[in-house]
C-alpha positions as CSV (number, residue, x, y, z in Angstrom):
1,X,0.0,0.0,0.0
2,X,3.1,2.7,-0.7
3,X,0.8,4.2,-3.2
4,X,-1.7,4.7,-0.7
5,X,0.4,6.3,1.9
6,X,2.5,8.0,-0.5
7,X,-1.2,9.8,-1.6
8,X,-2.2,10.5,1.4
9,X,1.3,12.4,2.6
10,X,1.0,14.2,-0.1
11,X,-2.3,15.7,0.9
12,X,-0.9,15.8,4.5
13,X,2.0,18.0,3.4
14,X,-0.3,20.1,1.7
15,X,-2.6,20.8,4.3
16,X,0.9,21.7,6.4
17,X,2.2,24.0,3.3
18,X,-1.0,25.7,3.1
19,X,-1.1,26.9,7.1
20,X,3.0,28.2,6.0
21,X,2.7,30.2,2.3
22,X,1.2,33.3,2.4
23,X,1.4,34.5,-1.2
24,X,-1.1,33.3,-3.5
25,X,0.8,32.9,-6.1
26,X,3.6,30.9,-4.9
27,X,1.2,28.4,-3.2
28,X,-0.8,28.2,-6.5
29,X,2.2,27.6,-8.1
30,X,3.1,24.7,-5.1
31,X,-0.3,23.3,-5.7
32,X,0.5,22.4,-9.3
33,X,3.6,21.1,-9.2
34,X,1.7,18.5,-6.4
35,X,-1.4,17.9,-9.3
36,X,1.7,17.1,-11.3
37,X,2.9,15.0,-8.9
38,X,-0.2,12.9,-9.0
39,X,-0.3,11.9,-12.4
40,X,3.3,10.1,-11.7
41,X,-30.1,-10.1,19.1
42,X,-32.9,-10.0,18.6
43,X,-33.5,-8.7,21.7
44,X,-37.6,-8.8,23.2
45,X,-39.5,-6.3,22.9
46,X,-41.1,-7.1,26.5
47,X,-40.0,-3.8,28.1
48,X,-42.5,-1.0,27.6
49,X,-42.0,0.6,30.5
50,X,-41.7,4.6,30.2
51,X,-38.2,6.4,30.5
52,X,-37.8,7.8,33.6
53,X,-36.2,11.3,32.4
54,X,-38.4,14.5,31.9
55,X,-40.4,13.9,28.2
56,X,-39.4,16.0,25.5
57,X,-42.2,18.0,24.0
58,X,-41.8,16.7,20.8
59,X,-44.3,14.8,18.3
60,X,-43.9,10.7,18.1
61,X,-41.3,10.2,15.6
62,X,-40.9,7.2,12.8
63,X,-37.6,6.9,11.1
64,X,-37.6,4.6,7.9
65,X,-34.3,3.9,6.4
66,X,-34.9,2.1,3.6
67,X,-31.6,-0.3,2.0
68,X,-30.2,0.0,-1.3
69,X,-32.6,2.2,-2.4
70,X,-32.4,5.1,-5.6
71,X,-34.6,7.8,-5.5
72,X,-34.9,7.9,-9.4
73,X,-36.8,4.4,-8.6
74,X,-39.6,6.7,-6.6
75,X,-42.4,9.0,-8.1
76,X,-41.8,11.8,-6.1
77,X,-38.4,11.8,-8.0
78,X,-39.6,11.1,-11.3
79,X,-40.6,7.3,-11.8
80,X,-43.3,7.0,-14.1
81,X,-46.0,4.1,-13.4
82,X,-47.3,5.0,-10.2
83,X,-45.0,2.5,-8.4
84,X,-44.5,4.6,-4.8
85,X,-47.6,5.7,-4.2
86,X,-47.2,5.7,-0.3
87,X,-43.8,7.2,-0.6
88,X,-45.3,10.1,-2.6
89,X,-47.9,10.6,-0.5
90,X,-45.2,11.2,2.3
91,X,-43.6,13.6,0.0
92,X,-46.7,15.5,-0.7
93,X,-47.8,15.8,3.1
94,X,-44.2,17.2,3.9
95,X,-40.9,18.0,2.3
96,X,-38.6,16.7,-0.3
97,X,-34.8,16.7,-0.6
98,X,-34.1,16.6,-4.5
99,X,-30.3,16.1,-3.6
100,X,-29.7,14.0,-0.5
101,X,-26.1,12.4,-0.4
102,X,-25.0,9.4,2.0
103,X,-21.7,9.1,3.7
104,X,-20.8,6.1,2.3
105,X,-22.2,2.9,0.2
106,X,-21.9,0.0,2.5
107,X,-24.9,-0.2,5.1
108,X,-22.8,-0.5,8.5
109,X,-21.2,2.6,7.3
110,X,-23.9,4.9,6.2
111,X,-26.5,4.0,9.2
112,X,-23.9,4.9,11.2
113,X,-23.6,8.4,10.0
114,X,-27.6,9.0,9.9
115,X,-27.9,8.1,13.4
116,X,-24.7,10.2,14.7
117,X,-25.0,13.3,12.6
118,X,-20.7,12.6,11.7
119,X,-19.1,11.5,8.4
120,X,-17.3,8.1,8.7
121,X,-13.7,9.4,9.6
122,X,-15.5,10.9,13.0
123,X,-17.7,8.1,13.8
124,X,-15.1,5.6,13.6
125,X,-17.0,2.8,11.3
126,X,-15.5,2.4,8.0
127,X,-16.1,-1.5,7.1
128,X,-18.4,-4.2,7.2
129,X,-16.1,-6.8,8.1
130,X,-12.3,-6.7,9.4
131,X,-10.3,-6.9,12.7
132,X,-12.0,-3.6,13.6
133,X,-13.5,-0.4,12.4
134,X,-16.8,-2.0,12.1
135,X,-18.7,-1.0,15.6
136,X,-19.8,2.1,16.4
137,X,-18.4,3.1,19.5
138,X,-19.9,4.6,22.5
139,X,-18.4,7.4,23.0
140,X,-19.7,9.0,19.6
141,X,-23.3,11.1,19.8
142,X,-26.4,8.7,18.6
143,X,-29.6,10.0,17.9
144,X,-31.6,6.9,20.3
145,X,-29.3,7.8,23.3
146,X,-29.9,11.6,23.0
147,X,-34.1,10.5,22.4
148,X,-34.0,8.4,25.4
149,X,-32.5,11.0,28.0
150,X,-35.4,13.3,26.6
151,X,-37.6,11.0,27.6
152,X,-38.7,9.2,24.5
153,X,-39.1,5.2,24.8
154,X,-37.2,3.7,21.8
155,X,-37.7,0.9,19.7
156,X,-36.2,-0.6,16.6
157,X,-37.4,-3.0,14.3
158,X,-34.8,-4.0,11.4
159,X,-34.7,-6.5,8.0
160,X,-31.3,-7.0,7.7
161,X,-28.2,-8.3,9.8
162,X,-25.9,-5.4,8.7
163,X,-27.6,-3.0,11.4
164,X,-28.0,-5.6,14.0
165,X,-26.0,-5.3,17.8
166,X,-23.0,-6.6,15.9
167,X,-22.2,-3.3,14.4
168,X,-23.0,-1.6,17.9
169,X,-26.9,-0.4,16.5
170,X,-28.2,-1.8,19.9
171,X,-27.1,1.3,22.0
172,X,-30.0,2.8,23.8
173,X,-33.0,1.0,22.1
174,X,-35.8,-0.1,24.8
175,X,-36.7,-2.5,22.5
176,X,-34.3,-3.8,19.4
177,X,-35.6,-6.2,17.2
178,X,-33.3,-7.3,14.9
179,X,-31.4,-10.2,12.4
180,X,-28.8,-10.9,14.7
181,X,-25.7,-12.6,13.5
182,X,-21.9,-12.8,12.4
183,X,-19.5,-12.1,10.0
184,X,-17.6,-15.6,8.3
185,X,-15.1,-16.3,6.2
186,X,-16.4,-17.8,3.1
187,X,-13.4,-20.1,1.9
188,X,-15.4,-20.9,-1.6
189,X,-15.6,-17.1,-2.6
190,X,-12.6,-16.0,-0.7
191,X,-14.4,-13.3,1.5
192,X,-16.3,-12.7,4.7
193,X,-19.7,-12.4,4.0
194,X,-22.8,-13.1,6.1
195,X,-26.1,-15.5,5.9
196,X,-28.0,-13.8,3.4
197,X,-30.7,-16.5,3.1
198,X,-31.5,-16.7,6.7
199,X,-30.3,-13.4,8.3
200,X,-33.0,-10.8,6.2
201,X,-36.6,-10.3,5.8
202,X,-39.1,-9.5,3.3
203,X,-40.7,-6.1,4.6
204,X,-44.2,-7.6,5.1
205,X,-42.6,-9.4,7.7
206,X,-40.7,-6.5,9.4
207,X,-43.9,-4.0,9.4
208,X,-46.0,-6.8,10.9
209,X,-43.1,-7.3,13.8
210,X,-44.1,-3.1,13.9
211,X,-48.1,-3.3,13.9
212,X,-47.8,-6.2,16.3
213,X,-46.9,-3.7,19.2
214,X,-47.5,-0.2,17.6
215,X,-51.0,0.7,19.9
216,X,-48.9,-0.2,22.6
217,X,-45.6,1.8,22.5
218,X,-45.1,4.7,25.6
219,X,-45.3,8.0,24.1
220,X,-43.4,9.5,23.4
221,X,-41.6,7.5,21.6
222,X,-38.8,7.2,18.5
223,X,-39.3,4.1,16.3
224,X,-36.6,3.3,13.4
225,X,-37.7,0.7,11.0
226,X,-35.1,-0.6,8.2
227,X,-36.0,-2.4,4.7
228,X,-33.9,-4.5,2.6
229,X,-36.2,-5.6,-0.1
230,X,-34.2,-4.1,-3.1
231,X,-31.0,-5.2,-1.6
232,X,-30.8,-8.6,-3.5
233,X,-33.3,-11.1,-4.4
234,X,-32.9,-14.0,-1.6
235,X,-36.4,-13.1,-0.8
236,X,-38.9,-12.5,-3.5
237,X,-42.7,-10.6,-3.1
238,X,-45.5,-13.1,-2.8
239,X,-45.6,-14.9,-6.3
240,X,-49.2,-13.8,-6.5
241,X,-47.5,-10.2,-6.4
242,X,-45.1,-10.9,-9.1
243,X,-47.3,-12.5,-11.3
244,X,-49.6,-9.1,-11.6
245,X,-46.5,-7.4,-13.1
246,X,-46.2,-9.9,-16.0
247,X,-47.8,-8.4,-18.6
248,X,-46.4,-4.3,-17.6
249,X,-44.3,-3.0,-20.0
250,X,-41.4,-2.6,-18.6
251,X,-39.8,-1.1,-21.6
252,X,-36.5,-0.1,-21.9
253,X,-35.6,-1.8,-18.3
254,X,-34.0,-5.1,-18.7
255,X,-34.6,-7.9,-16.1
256,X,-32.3,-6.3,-12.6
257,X,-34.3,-3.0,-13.1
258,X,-37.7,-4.6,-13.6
259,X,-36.9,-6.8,-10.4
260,X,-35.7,-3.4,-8.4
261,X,-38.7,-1.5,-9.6
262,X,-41.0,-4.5,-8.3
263,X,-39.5,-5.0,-5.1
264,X,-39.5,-1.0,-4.7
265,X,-43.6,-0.9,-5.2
266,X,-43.7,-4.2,-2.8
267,X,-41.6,-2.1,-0.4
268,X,-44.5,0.9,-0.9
269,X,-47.0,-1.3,-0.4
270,X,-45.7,-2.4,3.6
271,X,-45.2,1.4,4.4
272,X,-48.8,2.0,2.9
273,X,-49.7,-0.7,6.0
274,X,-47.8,1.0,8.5
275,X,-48.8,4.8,7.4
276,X,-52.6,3.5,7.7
277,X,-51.9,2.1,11.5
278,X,-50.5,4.9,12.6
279,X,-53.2,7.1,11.6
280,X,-56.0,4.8,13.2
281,X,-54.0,4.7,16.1
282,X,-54.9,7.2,19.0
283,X,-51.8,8.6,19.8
284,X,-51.7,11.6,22.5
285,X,-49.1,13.4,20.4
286,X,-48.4,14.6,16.8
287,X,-46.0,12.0,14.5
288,X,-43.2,12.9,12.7
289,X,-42.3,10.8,9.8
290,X,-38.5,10.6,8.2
291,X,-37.5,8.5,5.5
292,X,-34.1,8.2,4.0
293,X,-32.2,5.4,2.4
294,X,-28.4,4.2,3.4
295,X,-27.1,4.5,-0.2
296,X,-28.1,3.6,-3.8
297,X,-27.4,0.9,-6.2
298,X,-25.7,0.5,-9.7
299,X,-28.1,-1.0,-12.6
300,X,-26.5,-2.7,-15.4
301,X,-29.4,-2.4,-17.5
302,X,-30.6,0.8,-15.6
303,X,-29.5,4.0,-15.3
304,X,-25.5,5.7,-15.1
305,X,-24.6,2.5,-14.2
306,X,-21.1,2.6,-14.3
307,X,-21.1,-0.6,-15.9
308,X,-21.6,-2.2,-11.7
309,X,-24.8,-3.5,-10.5
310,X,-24.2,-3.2,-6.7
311,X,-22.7,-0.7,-4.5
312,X,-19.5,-0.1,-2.8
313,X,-18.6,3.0,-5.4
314,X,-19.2,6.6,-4.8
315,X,-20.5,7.7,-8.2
316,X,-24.2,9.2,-7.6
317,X,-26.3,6.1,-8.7
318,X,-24.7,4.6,-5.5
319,X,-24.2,7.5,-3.0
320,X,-27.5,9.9,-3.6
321,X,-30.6,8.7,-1.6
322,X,-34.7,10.3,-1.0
323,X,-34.8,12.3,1.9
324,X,-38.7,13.0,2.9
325,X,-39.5,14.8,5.7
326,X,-43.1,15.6,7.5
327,X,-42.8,17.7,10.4
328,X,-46.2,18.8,12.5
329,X,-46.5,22.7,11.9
330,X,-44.5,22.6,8.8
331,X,-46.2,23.4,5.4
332,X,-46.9,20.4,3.2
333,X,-45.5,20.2,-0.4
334,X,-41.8,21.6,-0.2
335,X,-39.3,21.0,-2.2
336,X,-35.7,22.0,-1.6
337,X,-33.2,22.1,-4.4
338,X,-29.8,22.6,-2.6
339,X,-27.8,20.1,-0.9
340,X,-28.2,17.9,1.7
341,X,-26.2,15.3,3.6
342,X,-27.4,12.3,5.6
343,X,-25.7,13.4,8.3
344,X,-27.9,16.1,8.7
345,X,-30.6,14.3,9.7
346,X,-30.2,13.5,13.2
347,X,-29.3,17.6,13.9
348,X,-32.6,18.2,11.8
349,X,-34.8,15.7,13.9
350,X,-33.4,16.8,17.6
351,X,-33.5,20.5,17.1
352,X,-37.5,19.9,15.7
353,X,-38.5,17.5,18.5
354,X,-37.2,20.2,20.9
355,X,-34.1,18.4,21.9
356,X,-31.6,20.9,20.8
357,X,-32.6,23.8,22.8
358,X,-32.7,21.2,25.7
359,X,-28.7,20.5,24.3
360,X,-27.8,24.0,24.2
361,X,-29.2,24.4,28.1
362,X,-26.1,21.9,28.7
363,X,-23.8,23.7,27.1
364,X,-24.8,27.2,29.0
365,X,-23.9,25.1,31.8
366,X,-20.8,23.7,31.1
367,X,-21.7,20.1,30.5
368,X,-21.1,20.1,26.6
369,X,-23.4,18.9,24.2
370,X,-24.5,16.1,21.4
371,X,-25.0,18.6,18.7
372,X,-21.3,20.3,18.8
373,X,-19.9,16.7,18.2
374,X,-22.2,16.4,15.0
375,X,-20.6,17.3,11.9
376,X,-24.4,17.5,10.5
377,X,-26.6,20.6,10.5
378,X,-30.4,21.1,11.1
379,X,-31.9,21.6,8.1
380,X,-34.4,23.7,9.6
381,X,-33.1,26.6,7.9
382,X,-33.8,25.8,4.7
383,X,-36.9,23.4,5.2
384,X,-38.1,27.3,6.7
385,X,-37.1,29.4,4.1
386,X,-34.5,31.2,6.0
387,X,-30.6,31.9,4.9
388,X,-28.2,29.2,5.7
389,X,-24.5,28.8,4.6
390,X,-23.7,26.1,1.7
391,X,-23.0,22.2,2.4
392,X,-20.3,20.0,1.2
393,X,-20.9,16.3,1.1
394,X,-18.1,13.6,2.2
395,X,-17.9,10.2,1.4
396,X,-15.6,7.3,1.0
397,X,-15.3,4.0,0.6
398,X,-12.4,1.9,2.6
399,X,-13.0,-1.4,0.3
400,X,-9.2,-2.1,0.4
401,X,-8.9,-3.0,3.9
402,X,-12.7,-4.4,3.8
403,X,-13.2,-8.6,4.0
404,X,-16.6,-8.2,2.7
405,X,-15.5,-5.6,-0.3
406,X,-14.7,-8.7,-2.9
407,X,-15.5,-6.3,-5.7
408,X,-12.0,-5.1,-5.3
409,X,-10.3,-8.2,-7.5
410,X,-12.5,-6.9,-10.3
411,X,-12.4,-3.3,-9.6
412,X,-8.9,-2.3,-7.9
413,X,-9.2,1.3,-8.5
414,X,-11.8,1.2,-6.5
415,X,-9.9,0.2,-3.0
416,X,-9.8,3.3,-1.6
417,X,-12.5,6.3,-2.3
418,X,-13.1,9.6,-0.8
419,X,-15.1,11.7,-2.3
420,X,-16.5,15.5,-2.0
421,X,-19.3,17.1,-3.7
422,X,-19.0,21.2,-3.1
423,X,-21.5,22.7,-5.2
424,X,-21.4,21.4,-9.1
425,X,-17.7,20.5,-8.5
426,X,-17.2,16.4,-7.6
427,X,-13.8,15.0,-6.5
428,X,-13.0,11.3,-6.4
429,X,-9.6,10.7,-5.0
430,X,-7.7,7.6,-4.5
431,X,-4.6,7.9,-2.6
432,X,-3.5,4.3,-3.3
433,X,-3.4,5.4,-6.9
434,X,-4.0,9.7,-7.2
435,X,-3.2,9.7,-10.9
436,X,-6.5,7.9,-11.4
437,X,-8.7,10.1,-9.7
438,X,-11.9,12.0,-11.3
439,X,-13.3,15.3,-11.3
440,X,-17.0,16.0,-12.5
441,X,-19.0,19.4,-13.1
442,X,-22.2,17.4,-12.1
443,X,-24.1,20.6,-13.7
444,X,-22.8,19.9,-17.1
445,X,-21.9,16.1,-16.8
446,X,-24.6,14.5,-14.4
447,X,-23.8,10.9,-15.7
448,X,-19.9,11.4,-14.3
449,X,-18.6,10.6,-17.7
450,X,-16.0,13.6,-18.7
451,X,-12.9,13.5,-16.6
452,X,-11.7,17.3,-15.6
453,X,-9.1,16.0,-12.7
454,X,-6.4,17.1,-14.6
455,X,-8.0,19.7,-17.2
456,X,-9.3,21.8,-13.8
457,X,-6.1,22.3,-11.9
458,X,-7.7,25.1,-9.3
459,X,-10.7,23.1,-8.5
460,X,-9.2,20.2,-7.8
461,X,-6.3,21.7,-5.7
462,X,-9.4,23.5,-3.5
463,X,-11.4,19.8,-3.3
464,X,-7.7,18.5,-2.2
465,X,-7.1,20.9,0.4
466,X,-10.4,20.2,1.9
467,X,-9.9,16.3,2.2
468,X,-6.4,16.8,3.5
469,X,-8.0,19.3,6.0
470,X,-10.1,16.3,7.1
471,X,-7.4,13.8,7.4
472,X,-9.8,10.6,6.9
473,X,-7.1,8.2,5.8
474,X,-7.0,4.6,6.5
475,X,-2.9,3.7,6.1
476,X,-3.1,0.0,7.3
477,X,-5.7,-3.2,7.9
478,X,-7.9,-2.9,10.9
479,X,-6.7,-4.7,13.3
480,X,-8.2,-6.7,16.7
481,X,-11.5,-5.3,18.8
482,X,-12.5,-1.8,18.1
483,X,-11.3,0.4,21.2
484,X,-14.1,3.0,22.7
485,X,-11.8,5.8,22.8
């Protein structure tokens, strides 16, 4: 890995020679010569007794996050054929993030930074499977711990072993209902991997689990439900289901989209079920819904593909997710244009359920609080129409040191990713190999197709400072138990 830590020194030393030049000219003229440089459990849900802390004054609140999911596979976001109706309807009755971005591709990964409101170098997890660097560790904010000490009871109910209590989900959940489970080493394929077959389930199943104790849950209270459905197809819809589709034209989607685009409405369909429960049920308090996905999916026969059907890149097919918001007292039908990040949900949700001002009362007092630890902002400002400085998305993608990342053999450009999107501007950079890296004007080239890495010397240098400002490198394997530091 000397091209990897050869990279990443390089950006180190830049971020040291940018704190010593003063003259811009000299350090434009450093800058270039660097660019140049680079082309050489399931645990019960038996306990519903309330929190003890003082309740929050903040609506019920539902957090879907839904697996391998593309927003251009929704009709809020385009889809013809009527496919999400219950998602749209969500989107209509609140308000809809046209460019959401996720932290990283891998599940593990990207929950983590929804739920912590910090970009994967912060929060700590950066693989699925490996000696460590795959468990969130304690001492990093979570949205269910900060919930609970406002009082809310908390419950999760999951369809997938990659956000079971292995990865550390468990934390502060009164109830966690999840497919529990463990990494192995799969000597046939030459990776770890996990049970597919037995360690998922369909989303009927999973929103039954929910409706099972739903009238029942202490208010209030924070339920997050995951769905895997469009992740792979170990578990089919109902054959009944399938067989309605078989004479829709799928035209010009080839057999992986048409499967996606099924599974997607079957997904719809379960949330439909839960939406409707909810609103029979006779809740006390107000309900906020939030919806979000971990990350996308490549499409062989679909859409900028990138010639990969799964995940584990950072192009936008695999990294840009829905984000649907409906917030009690907040006008229905927005639509907001600029960008988001993932990791500003969990600053969003606690500053709307009343949880920040109860943060910033800790901080008056010298105790410190969550939201200073997130790297996430509330989006409050712009879901209220009010001026709010610019975002820059991060993400990355740590497939090289990765036992589950077997796409690597075919793909080894793609072993070490980090990525920024400021603005139109998109930087891919791999340290292990910096000659190979891209730059996109996603404005002019939304497919990622036209190369500028080396055409657009001053944007990149400004995309490299920033990464080398963040210092998320990976220089060597994981290695034994993660530490809580």
């Amino acid at each position: 890995m000397e091209g990897l830590r050869e990279g990443s020194r390089l950006l180190s030393k830049m971020k040291t020679d940018r704190k010593r030049v003063t003259h811009k000219t000299s350090y434009a003229s450093s800058c270039l010569l660097a660019l140049g440089g680079l082309i050489s459990v399931c645990i019960s849900c038996a306990d519903q007794s309330k929190a003890t802390d003082e309740a929050s004054t903040g609506a019920n609140t539902v957090l879907i996050t839904l697996d391998t999911t593309r927003p251009d596979y929704m009709g809020c976001y385009g889809f013809g054929g009527d496919f999400t109706p219950n998602i749209d309807g969500l989107a209509r009755a609140g308000v809809r993030f046209k460019l959401a971005l996720s932290s990283s591709s891998v599940t593990p990964v990207a929950h983590a930074s929804i739920l912590t409101g910090q970009f994967p170098y912060s929060h700590g997890v950066r693989v699925m499977s490996a000696g460590g660097g795959y468990r969130l560790p304690y001492s990093r904010p979570y949205l269910a711990t900060e919930l609970k000490r406002a009082g809310y009871y908390t419950a999760a109910v999951h369809s997938a072993f990659p956000v079971s209590s292995h990865f550390g989900f468990e934390r502060d959940f009164d109830s966690f209902q999840s497919c529990e489970g463990s990494m192995k080493s799969d000597q046939r394929k030459g990776f770890d991997t996990w049970d597919a077959a037995v360690s998922q389930r369909r989303s009927d199943e999973t929103i039954q689990l929910v409706l099972n104790f739903l009238p029942e849950l202490p208010e209030p209270f924070f339920l997050w439900i995951h769905l895997w459905d469009p992740h792979d197809n170990k578990l089919m819809p109902p054959q009944a289901f399938m067989d309605s589709f078989e004479f829709y034209d799928f035209e010009p989607f080839g057999s992986v989209a048409k499967l996606y685009a099924i599974e997607m409405n079957y997904m719809d369909a379960q949330i439909g079920r839960l939406i409707s429960a909810v609103e029979e049920s006779e809740f006390e308090r107000e309900v906020l819904w939030a919806l979000t996905a971990d990350h996308g999916q490549g499409l062989v026969d679909g859409l900028r593909d990138h010639q990969w059907s799964n995940h584990r890149l950072v192009y936008q097919e695999q990294i840009q997710v829905p984000l649907l918001l409906q917030i009690p007292g907040v006008a229905a039908g927005g639509v907001i244009n600029e960008l988001v990040r993932t990791v500003d949900l969990a600053p969003t949700l606690l500053d709307y359920l009343g949880v920040a001002q109860r943060d910033s009362e800790l901080e008056a007092n010298g105790r410190g609080g969550v939201l200073e630890a997130m790297e996430g902002r509330s989006l409050r400002e712009l879901i209220e129409g009010r001026p709010t400085s610019v975002r820059v998305a991060y993400a990355d993608q740590i497939n090289g040191y990765d036992r589950n990342a077997s796409m690597v053999a075919k793909r080894p450009k793609a072993a070490f990713l980090h990525c920024l999107i400021d603005g139109d501007w998109k930087l891919i950079y791999r340290p292990h190999s910096p000659g190979t890296s891209e730059l996109f004007n996603l404005a002019a080239d939304p497919d990622e197709l036209d190369n500028l890495f080396l055409a657009e010397v001053g944007i990149s240098k400004r995309l490299l400072e920033d990464l080398a400002e963040r210092d998320p490198w990976v220089l060597k394997p994981f290695k034994g138990e993660d530490v809580d530091e």
